[in-house]
LUMPA-573376 format. One record per residue (C-alpha): residue number from 1; x, y, z. Coordinates in Angstrom, 3 decimals, always signed. Layout:
LUMPA-573376
REC, num, east, north, up
REC, NUM, X, Y, Z
...
This chain:
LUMPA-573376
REC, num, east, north, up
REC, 1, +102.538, +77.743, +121.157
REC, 2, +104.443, +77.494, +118.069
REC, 3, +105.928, +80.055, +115.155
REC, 4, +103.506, +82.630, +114.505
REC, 5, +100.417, +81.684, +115.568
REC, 6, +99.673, +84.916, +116.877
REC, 7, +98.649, +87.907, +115.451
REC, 8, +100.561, +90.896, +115.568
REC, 9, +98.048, +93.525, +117.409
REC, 10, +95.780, +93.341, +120.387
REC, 11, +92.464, +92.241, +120.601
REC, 12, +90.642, +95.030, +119.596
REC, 13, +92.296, +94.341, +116.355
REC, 14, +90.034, +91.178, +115.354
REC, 15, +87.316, +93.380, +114.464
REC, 16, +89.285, +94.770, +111.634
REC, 17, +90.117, +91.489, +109.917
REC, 18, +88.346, +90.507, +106.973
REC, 19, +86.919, +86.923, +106.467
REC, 20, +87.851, +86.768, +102.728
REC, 21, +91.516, +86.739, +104.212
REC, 22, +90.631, +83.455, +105.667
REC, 23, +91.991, +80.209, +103.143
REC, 24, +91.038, +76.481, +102.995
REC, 25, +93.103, +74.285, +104.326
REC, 26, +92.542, +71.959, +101.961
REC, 27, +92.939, +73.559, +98.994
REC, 28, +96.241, +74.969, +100.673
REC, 29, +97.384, +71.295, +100.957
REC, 30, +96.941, +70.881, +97.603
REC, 31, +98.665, +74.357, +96.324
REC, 32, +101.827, +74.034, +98.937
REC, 33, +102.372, +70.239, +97.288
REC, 34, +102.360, +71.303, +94.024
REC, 35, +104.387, +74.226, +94.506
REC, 36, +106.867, +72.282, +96.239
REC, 37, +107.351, +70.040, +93.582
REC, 38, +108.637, +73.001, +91.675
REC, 39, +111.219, +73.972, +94.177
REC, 40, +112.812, +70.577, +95.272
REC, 41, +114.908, +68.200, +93.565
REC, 42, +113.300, +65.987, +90.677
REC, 43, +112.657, +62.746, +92.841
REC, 44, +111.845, +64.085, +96.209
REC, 45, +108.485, +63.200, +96.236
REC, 46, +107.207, +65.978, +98.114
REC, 47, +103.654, +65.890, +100.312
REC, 48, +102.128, +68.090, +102.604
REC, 49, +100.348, +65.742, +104.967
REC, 50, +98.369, +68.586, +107.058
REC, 51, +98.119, +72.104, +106.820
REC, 52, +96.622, +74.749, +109.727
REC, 53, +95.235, +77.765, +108.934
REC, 54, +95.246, +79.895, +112.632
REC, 55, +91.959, +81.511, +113.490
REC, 56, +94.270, +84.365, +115.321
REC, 57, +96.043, +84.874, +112.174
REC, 58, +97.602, +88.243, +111.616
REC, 59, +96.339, +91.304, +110.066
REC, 60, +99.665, +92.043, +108.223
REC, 61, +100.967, +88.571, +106.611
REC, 62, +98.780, +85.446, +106.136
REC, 63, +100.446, +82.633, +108.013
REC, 64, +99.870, +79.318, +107.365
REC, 65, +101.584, +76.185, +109.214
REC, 66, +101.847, +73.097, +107.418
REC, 67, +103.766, +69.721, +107.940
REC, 68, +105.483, +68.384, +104.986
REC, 69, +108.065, +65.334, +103.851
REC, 70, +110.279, +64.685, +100.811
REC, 71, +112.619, +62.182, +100.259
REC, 72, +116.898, +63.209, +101.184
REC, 73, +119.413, +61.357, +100.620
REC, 74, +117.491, +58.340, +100.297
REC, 75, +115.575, +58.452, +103.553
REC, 76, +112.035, +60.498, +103.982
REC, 77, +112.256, +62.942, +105.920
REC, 78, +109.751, +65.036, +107.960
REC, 79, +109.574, +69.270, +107.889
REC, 80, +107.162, +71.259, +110.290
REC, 81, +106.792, +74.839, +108.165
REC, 82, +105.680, +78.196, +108.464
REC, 83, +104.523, +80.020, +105.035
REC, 84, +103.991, +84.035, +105.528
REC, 85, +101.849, +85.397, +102.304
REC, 86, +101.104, +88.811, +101.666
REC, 87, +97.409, +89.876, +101.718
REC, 88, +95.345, +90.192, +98.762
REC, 89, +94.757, +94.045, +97.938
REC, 90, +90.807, +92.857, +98.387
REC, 91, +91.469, +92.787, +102.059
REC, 92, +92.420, +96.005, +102.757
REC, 93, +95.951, +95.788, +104.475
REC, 94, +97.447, +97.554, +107.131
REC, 95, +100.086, +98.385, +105.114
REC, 96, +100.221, +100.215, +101.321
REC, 97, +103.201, +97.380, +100.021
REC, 98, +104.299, +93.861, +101.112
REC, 99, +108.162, +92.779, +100.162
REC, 100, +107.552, +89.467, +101.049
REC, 101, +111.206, +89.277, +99.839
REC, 102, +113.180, +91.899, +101.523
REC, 103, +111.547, +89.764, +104.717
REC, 104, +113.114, +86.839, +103.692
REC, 105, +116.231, +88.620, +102.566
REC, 106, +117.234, +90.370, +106.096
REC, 107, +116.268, +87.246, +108.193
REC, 108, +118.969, +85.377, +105.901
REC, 109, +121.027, +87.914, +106.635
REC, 110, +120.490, +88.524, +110.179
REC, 111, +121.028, +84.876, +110.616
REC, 112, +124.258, +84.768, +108.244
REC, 113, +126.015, +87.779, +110.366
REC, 114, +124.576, +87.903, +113.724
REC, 115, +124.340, +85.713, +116.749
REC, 116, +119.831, +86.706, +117.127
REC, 117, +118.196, +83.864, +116.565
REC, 118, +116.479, +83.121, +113.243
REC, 119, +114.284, +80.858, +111.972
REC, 120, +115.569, +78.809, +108.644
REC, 121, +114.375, +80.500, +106.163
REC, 122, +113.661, +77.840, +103.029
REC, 123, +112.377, +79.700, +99.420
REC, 124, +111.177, +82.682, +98.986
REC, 125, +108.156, +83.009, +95.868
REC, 126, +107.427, +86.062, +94.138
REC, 127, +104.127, +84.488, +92.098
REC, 128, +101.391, +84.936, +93.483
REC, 129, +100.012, +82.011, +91.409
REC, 130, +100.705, +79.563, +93.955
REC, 131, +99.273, +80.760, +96.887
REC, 132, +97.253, +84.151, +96.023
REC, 133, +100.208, +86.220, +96.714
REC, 134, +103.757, +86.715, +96.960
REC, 135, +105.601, +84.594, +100.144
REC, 136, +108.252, +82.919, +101.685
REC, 137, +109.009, +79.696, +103.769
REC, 138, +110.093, +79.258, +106.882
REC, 139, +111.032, +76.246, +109.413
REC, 140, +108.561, +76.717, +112.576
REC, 141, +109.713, +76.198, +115.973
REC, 142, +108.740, +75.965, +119.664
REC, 143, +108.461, +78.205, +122.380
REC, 144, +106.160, +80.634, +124.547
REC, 145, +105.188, +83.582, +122.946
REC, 146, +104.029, +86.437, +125.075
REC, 147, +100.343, +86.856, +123.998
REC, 148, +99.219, +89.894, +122.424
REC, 149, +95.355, +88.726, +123.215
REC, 150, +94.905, +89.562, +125.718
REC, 151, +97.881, +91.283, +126.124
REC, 152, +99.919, +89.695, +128.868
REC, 153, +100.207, +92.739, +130.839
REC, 154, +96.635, +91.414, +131.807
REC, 155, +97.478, +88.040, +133.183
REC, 156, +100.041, +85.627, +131.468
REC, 157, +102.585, +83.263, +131.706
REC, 158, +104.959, +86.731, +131.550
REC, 159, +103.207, +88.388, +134.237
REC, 160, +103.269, +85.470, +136.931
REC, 161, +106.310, +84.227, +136.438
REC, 162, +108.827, +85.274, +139.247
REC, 163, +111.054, +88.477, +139.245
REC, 164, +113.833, +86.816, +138.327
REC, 165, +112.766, +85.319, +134.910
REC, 166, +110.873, +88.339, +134.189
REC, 167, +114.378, +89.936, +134.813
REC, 168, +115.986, +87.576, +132.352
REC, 169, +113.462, +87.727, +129.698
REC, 170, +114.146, +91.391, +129.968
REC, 171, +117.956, +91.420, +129.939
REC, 172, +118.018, +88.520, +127.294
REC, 173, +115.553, +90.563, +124.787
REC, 174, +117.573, +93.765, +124.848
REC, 175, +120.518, +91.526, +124.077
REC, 176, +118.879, +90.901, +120.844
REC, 177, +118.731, +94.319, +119.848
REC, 178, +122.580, +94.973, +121.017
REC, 179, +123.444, +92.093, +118.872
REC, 180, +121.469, +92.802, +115.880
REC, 181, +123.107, +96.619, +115.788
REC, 182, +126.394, +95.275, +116.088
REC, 183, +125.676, +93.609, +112.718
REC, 184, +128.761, +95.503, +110.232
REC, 185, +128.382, +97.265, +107.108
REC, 186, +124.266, +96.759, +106.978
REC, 187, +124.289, +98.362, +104.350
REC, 188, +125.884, +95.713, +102.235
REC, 189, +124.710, +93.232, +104.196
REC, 190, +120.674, +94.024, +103.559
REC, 191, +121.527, +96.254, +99.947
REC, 192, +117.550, +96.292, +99.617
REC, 193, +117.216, +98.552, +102.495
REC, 194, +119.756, +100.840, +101.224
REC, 195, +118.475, +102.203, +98.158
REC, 196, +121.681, +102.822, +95.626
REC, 197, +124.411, +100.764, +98.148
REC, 198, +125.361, +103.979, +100.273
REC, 199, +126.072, +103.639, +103.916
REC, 200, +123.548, +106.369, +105.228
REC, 201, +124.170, +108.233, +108.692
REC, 202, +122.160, +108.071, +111.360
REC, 203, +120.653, +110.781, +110.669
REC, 204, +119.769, +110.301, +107.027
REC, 205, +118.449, +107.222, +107.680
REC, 206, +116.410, +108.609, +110.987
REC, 207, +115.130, +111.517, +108.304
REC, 208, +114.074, +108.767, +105.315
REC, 209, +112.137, +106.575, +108.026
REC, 210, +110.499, +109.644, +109.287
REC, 211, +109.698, +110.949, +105.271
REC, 212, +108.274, +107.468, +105.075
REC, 213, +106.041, +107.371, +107.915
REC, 214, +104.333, +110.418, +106.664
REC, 215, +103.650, +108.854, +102.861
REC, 216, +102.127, +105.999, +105.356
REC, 217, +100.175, +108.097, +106.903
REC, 218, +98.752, +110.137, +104.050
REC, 219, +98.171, +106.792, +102.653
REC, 220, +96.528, +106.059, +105.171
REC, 221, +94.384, +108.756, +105.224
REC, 222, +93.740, +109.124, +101.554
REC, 223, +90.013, +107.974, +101.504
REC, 224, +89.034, +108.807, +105.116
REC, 225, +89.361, +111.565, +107.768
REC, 226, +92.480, +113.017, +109.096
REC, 227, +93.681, +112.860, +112.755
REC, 228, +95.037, +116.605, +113.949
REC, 229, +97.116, +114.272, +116.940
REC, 230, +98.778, +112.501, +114.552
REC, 231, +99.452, +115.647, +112.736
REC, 232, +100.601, +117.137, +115.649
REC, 233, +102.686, +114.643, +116.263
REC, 234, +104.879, +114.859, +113.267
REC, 235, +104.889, +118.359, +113.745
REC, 236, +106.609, +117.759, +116.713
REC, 237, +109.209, +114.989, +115.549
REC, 238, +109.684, +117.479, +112.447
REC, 239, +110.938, +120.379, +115.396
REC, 240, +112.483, +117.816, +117.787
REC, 241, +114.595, +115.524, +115.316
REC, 242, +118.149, +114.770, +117.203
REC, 243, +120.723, +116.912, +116.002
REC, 244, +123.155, +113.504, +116.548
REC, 245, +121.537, +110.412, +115.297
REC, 246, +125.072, +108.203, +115.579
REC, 247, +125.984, +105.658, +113.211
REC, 248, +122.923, +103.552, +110.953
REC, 249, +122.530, +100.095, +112.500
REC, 250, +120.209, +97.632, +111.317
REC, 251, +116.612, +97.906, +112.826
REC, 252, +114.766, +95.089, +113.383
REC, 253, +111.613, +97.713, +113.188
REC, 254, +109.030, +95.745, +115.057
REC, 255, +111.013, +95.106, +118.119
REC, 256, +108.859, +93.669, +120.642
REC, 257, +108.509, +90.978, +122.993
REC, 258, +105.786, +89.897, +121.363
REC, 259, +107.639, +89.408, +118.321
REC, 260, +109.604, +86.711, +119.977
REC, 261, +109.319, +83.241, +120.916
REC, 262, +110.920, +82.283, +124.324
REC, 263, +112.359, +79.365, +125.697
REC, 264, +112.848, +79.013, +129.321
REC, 265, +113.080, +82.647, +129.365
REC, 266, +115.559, +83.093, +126.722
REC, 267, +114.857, +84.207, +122.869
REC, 268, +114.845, +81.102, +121.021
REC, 269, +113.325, +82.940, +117.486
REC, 270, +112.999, +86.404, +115.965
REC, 271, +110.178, +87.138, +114.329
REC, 272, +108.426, +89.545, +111.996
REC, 273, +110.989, +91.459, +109.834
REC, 274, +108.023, +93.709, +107.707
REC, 275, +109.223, +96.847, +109.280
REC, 276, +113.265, +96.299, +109.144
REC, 277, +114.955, +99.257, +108.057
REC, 278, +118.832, +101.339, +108.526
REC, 279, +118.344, +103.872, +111.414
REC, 280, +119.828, +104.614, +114.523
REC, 281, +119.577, +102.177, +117.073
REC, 282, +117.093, +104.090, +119.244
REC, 283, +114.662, +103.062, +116.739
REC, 284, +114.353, +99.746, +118.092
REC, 285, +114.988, +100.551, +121.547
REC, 286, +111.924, +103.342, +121.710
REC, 287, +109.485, +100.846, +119.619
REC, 288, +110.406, +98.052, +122.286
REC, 289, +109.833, +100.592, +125.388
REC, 290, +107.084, +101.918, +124.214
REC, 291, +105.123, +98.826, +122.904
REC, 292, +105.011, +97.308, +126.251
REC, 293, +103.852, +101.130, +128.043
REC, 294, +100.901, +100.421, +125.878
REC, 295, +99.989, +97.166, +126.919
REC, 296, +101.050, +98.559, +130.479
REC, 297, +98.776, +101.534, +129.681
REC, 298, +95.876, +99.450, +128.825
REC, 299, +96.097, +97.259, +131.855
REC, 300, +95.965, +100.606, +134.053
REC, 301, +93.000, +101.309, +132.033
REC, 302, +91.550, +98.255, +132.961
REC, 303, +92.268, +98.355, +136.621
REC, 304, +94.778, +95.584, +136.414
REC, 305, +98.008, +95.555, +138.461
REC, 306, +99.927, +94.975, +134.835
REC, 307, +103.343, +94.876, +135.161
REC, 308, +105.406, +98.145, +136.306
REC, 309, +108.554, +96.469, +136.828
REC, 310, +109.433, +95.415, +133.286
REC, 311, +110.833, +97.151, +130.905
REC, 312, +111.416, +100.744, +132.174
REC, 313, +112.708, +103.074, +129.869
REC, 314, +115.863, +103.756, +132.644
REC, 315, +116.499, +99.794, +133.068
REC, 316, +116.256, +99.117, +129.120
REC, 317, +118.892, +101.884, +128.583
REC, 318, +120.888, +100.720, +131.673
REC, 319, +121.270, +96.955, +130.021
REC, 320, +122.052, +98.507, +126.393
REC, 321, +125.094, +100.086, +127.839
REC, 322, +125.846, +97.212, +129.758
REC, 323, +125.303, +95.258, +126.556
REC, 324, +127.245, +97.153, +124.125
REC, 325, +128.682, +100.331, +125.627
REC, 326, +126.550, +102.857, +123.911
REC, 327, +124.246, +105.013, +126.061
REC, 328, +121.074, +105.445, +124.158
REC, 329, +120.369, +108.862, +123.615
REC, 330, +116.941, +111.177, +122.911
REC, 331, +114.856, +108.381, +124.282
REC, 332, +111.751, +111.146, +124.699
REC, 333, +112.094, +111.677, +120.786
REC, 334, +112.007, +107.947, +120.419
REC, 335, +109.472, +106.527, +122.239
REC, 336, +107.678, +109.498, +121.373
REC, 337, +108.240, +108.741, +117.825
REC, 338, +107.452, +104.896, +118.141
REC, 339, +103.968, +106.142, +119.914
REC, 340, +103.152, +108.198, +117.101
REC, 341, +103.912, +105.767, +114.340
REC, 342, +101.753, +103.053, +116.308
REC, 343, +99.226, +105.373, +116.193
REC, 344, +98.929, +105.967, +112.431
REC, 345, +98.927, +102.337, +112.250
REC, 346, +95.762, +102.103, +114.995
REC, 347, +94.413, +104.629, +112.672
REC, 348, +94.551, +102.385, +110.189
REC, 349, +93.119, +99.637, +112.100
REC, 350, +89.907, +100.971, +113.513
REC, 351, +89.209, +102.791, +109.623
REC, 352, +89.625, +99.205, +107.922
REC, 353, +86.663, +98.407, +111.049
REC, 354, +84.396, +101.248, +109.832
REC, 355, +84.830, +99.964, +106.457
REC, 356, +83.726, +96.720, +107.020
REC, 357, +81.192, +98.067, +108.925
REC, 358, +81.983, +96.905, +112.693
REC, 359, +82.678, +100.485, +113.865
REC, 360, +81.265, +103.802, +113.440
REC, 361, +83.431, +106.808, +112.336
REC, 362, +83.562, +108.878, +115.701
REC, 363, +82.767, +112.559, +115.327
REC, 364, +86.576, +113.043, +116.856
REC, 365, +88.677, +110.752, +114.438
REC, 366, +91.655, +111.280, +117.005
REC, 367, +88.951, +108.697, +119.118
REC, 368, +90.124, +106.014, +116.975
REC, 369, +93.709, +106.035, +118.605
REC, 370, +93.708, +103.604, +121.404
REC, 371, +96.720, +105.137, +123.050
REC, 372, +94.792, +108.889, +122.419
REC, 373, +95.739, +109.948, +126.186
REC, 374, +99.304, +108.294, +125.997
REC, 375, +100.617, +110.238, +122.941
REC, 376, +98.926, +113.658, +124.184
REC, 377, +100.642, +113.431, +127.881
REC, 378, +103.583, +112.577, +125.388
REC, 379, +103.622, +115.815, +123.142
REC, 380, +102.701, +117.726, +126.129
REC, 381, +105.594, +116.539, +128.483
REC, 382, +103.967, +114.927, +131.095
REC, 383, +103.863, +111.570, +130.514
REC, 384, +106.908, +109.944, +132.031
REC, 385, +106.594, +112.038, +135.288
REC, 386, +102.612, +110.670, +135.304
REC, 387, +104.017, +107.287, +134.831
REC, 388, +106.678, +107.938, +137.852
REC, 389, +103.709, +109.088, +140.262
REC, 390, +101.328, +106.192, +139.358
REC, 391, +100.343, +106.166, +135.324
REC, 392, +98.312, +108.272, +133.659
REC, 393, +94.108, +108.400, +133.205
């Protein structure tokens, strides 16, 4: 499996993809050569000589993966590539905005200032003349990526490996996020995610993200029904925000296994950088625990064994002290948190479906939250002592 040939969501989620997102390879090949005649030295000679267009391509970014050489130093030389394009308004994306750049920005600078492993990142193209929208270029690597379809809570390479490697996958993952946060002075470091160059505290930043969230989710909403869970969910977060939030780290956003490629076991790329943002660093630790409970979740649903042993919430904070020597703190809030803001985003999902009419509007719009039962055992309380005496229904 290489770079980004999966998508970012579950199965469920190909029935909200559009197939006027899909491109032609060969007209690709042709755009990518001629654009990278405009980027590389007079001489090089660029060529594209093939160009794959994944059928599991994600709903966020376009992703194509192309093979190109160019003449260095006198030799040819050979470059496997990964371009990431933002969609075309026409397709109705997940998300209201795509900075394309700010992507391309914080992997540079993750890579510059941390030890988390980073894909090369090559040019970065604000035209969307070129390619139909704004993107940037990436080198494209090898490794295993834990599948999102089906999830591999359901059967995967993850799930049958032995205890031990699933123990160092785990280990070696929250490592990433210990040393992405130890990344100093973020603020300078990624100025685009710090709007006027202030170092925000935890707190401010944890009270922007939150502020965001909601404009997402009245976006999201805008043209549709509401969902009174997901209201009731911010309700909550609005009465239960951490008095302490600690110090604003950087926040990788989307920080999931699935989000990484592994190489015997160990995190040889991280990818996706869309939802990077200054926060505390229980952000990325409660997006992480939670996003595997809902592929663990699912595979309860399912009657599958799934896989209870990895990543608990206790064992993810245990390492991260380990790791860094800071106990992570409010981890209800924040998993709570990351449940709810997957949720607006599954809301968005399933009403891109009834627009493109694969899905019918339920008469409950809260039915259109895959993870309905998870977030309500949430807000009520229950759900990590369901989870200790055998999951919930």
């Amino acid at each position: 499996m290489t770079s980004d040939t999966v998508g970012v969501d579950p199965d469920y989620a190909e029935l909200a993809r559009p197939g006027e997102s899909r491109t032609d390879p060969a007209v690709m090949r042709n755009s990518l050569g001629r654009w990278l005649a405009t980027v590389l030295e007079p001489g090089t000679e660029p060529e594209v000589t093939s160009v794959d267009v994944p059928a599991a391509n994600g709903m966020s970014n376009e992703t194509v993966l192309f093979d190109a050489t160019w003449t260095e130093d006198g030799r040819r030389t050979e470059h496997r590539l990964v371009a990431r394009i933002a969609p075309r308004a026409s397709a109705t994306p997940i998300f209201p905005s795509y900075d394309l750049d700010q992507q391309f920005q914080v992997m540079r600078a993750v890579a510059a200032h941390t030890s988390v492993p980073i894909p090369r990142v090559y040019w970065s193209e604000s035209s969307p003349d070129a390619l139909g929208g704004e993107f940037f270029v990436m080198e494209r690597l090898d490794g295993e990526v834990p599948p999102d379809v089906m999830p591999y809570t359901f059967g995967s390479w993850l799930s049958e490996a032995s205890a031990a490697d699933r123990s160092r996958l785990q280990q070696a993952s929250v490592r990433v996020l210990g040393e992405l946060h130890a990344m100093t002075e973020p603020h300078r470091a990624c100025p685009n995610l710090a709007p006027g160059g202030a170092e925000p505290t935890g707190a401010e930043a944890l009270r922007a993200h939150v502020e965001e969230q909601q404009r997402y989710y009245e976006w999201v909403i805008a043209d549709g029904p509401r969902s009174p869970l997901i209201e009731r969910g911010f309700h909550w977060i609005e009465a239960n925000l951490p008095a302490d939030a600690g110090p604003a780290v950087l926040c990788w956003g989307d920080s999931r296994i699935g989000n990484m490629m592994y190489r015997d076991f160990e995190p040889a790329a991280v990818l996706d950088w869309e939802m990077a943002a200054l926060g505390p660093r229980e952000l990325d630790l409660g997006w992480m625990i939670f996003q595997h409970r809902f592929f663990e979740d699912l595979a309860a649903m399912a009657g599958l064994p799934g896989m209870p042993d990895f990543l608990r919430r206790d064992e993810v904070s245990d390492t991260y002290l380990q790791l860094t020597g800071h106990r992570p703190a409010d981890l209800d809030f924040y998993t709570l948190y990351a449940a709810l803001r997957h949720a607006v985003i599954m809301f968005r999902v399933q009403s891109r479906a009834v627009a493109f009419g694969q899905a019918e509007l339920p008469a409950n719009p809260d039915e259109m939250i895959l993870h309905r039962a998870t977030l309500e055992a949430m807000l009520d309380g229950t759900y990590w002592a369901s989870i200790a005496s055998g999951g919930i229904e």
